[in-house]
N, C-alpha and C positions, 0 to 999 in steps of 0.2 A: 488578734483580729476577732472582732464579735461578731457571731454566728447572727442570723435571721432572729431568732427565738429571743438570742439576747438582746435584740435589739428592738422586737415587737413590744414585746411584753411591757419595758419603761414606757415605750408609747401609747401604748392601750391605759396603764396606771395615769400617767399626765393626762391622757383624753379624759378619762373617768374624772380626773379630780377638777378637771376647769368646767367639766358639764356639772357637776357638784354645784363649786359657786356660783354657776348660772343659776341654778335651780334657787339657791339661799337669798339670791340678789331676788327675784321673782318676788320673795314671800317679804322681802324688805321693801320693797317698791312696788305697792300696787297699781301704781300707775301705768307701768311698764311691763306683768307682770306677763301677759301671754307674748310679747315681744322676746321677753328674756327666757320663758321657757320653752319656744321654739328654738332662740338661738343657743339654748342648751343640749340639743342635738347635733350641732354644727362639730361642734368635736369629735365627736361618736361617726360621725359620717365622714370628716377628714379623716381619722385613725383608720377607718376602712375602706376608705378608694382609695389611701395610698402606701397603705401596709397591711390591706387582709381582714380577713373575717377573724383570727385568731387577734387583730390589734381591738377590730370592734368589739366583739366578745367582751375581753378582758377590760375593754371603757364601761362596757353594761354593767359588769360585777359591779368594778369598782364605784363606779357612782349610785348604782341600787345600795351598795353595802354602807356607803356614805352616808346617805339619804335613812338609812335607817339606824345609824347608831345618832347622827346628829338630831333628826326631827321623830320620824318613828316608822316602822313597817307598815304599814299602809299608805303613807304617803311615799315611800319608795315605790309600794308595789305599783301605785296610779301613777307617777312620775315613769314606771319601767315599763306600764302597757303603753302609754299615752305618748312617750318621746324619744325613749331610750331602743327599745326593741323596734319600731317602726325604723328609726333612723340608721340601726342594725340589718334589717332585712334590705332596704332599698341599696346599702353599699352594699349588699352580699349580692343584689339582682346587678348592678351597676357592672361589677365584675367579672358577671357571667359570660365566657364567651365559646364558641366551638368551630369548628374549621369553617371555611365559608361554602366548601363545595357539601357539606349535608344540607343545604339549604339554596345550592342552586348558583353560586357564587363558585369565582375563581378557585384555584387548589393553594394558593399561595399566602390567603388571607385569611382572618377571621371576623366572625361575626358574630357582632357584640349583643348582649339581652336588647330588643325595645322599647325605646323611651317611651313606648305608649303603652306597653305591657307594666311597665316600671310604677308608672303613674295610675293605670289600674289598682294594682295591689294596695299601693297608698289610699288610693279610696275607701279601697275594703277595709285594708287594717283599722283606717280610722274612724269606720264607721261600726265595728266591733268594737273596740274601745270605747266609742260613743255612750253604745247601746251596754258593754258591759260596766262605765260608770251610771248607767243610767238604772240598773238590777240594783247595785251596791247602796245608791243612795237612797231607791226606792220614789225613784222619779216618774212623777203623773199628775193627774188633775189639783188633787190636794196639796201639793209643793209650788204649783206653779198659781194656786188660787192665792196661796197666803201670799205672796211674793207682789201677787197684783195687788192685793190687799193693802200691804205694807208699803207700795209704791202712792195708790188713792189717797191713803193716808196723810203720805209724806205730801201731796200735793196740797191737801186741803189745809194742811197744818201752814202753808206759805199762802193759801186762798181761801179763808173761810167759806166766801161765795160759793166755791166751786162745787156742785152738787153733780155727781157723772150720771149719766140716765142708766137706769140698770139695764134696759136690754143691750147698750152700748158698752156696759160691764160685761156684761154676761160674752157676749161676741167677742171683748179682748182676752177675757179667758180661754175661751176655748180657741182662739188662734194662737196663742201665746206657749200652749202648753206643745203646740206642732212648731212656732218658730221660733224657740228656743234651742232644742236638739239641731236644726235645719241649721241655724247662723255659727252654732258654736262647731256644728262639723264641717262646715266649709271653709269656714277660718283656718280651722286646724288644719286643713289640708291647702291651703295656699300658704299658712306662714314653714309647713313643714318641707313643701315642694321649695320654699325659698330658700330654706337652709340646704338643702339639696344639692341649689342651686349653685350658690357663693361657695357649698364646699366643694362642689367639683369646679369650679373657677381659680381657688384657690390652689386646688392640689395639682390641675391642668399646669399652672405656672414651675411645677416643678418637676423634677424625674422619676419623681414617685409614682406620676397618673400610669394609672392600667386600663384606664378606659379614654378613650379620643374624645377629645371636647368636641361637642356635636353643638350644628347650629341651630339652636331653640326653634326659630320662627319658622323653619324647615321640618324641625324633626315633634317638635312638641305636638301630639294628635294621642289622640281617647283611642282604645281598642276599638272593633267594629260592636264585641260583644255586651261594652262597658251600657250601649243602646237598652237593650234588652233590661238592665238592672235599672237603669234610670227609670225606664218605662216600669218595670212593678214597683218601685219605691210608688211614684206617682199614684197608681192604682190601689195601692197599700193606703194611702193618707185619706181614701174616703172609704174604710171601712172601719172607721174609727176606733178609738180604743186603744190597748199596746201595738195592732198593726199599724194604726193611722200614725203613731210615736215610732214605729222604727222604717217606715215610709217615708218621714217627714227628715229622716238621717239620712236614709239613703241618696235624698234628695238634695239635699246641702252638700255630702262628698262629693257625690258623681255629679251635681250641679258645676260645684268649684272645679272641676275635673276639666269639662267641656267648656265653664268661662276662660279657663285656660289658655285649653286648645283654643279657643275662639279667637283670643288676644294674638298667639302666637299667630293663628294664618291671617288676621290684620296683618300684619309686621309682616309677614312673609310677601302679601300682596302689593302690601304698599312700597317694598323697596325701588330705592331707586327713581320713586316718583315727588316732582315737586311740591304735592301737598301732603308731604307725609308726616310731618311734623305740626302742621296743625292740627290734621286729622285724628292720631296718634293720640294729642295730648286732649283735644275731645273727646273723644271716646274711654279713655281711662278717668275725665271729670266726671263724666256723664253716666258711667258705669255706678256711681253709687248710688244713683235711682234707678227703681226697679224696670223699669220698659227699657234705657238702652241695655242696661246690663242682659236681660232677656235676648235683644236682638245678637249681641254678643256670644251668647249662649247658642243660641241658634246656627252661629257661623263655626263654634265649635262641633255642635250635630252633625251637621250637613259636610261635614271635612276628616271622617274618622281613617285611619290607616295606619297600619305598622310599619317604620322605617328600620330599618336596621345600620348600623353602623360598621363600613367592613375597614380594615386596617390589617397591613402586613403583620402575620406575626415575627416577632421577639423570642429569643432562645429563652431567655431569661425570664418571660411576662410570667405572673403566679396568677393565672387564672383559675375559674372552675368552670368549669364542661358542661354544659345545659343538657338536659336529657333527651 
C-alpha cells in the first residue's frame, strides 16, 4: 500500500511537468501566449487543493527546474514569481481551515480561509510581480516612449499621410507608460483568479477536495481593507514618476479585484429573475468599454465583506490551521 508521500510526490512531478509544456506551448504560440500561461498554473493549483501544499511545492520545483534547464534561469525565475508561486500560495490559503467555534461558529465544524481574503493576496502577489518585473526590465518613460515610437512608425509605414499632432504624441505617451502596468496586471489577475476557478471545479468533482465548492455569486467579494489600497494606488498615479507606475499597478489588480466582485453580486442579484439572462450577457459585452466596466466596478466597491465557508469536519481532512 502507498503511503501519502509516495503518492504526493508523482503528483506534484506530473503537475510540474504539464505546467512545463504549458509554459513551452506559450512561447510557440503567441497568439495564445498569456491564455496558456495562465492555464499553466492550473496544475500547480489542482496538485494543491487536492493533495497539499507538499504536492504544490514539489509542481513549483519541478517546473521552475524545467524551465531552466530547457529555456534558461531567468525565464524560470519570471515564470515562478509570475504563475507558479502565486498559483502555490492561493492553494495553500484555499486549504486553510480552523474550528468554526474560534470564530463564532458551531463546535462541530470548520471554517474555511475567505474567498475575499484569497483574492486579496492575489492582488497583492500580482502586483509585486508586476512591479518586481517592472525593476528587472527597467521599465518607464524611455521603454514605453520607443514602443509608441515604433508603433507611429508602423502606422505611417501603412499611411504615409498620416502625420500624428505632437501634443497628441506626447499625451499618448505619458498615459501609456501608466496603462501598460494597469491592463497587464489586471489581466493577470482575472486569467489567474480563472485558473483558480476551473481548478477548484475540477478537483470539487472528486474526493480529493479539502475545501467546499462555495457559491461564487454568493461568496466572490474584495476585503473591506482591499478599499484603502485601491484608494492609494489612485492617489499614487498623480504624483507622477515611479509612484504614478506602481499606482497605476495597484490600480489594474485591486481594479480587476472589485470588477469581479462586481460581476459576482450581479449574478447573485439577478438570480432567479426573468431578465437575467439578458442583463447578464449585457453587461459582460458592454464591460469592455470603459464606463460600463466602471459602473461594474463600482457594484463591486459598494458590496465588500468576508464570507466564510463552514463545513463538518472530516477525521481524515489534511488541513492547515490559520493562526
Amino acid at each position: 500500500m502507498k503511503t501519502p508521500k509516495q503518492t504526493v510526490l508523482p503528483i506534484g512531478i506530473l503537475a510540474g511537468v504539464v505546467a512545463t509544456l504549458l509554459v513551452l506551448g506559450a512561447m510557440s504560440q503567441p497568439s495564445f501566449a498569456s491564455v496558456l500561461y495562465a492555464a499553466s498554473a492550473l496544475p500547480i493549483l489542482v496538485a494543491g487543493l487536492g493533495w497539499g501544499n507538499l504536492a504544490a511545492v514539489t509542481s513549483i520545483v519541478m517546473a521552475a527546474a524545467l524551465g531552466a534547464a530547457f529555456v534558461s534561469v531567468p525565464f524560470a525565475l519570471t515564470t515562478a514569481i509570475f504563475t507558479l508561486i502565486p498559483a502555490g500560495w492561493l492553494s495553500h490559503l484555499a486549504n486553510l481551515a480552523r474550528p468554526a467555534s474560534e470564530v463564532g461558529g458551531p463546535d462541530n465544524l470548520l471554517a474555511w480561509y475567505p474567498l475575499s481574503d484569497i483574492l486579496l493576496h492575489l492582488c497583492g502577489l500580482v502586483t509585486l510581480a508586476v512591479i518586481a518585473l517592472g525593476v528587472v526590465i527597467g521599465y518607464g518613460p524611455e521603454l514605453t516612449n520607443e514602443m509608441v515610437d515604433m508603433m507611429t512608425q508602423a502606422l505611417q509605414g501603412q499611411d504615409p499621410t498620416l502625420a500624428p499632432d505632437p501634443a497628441a504624441l506626447a499625451q499618448t505617451k505619458s498615459l501609456f507608460v501608466l496603462m501598460l502596468p494597469m491592463i497587464q496586471g489586471g489581466l493577470w489577475v482575472l486569467l489567474l483568479f480563472a485558473a483558480y476557478y476551473i481548478a477548484s471545479r475540477f478537483v470539487s468533482r472528486s474526493a480529493r477536495a479539502l475545501r467546499p465548492r462555495e457559491d461564487m455569486p454568493s461568496a466572490l467579494r474584495m476585503n473591506r481593507n482591499a478599499i484603502f489600497i485601491f484608494l492609494a494606488g489612485i492617489l499614487l498615479t498623480f504624483l507622477g514618476g515611479v509612484p504614478a507606475m506602481i499606482g497605476a499597478t495597484i490600480c489594474g489588480t485591486f481594479g480587476a479585484g472589485f470588477l469581479m466582485a462586481g460581476f459576482a453580486g450581479l449574478h447573485f442579484r439577478s438570480k432567479g429573475k426573468d431578465w437575467r439572462l439578458p442583463v447578464l450577457v449585457l453587461a459582460y459585452l458592454s464591460s469592455l468599454m470603459l464606463l460600463p466596466a466602471f459602473f461594474i466596478l463600482v457594484l463591486g466597491l459598494a458590496d465588500t465583506r468576508r464570507t466564510i465557508a463552514l463545513t463538518p469536519a472530516r477525521p481524515s481532512q489534511d488541513t492547515n490551521e490559520t493562526d
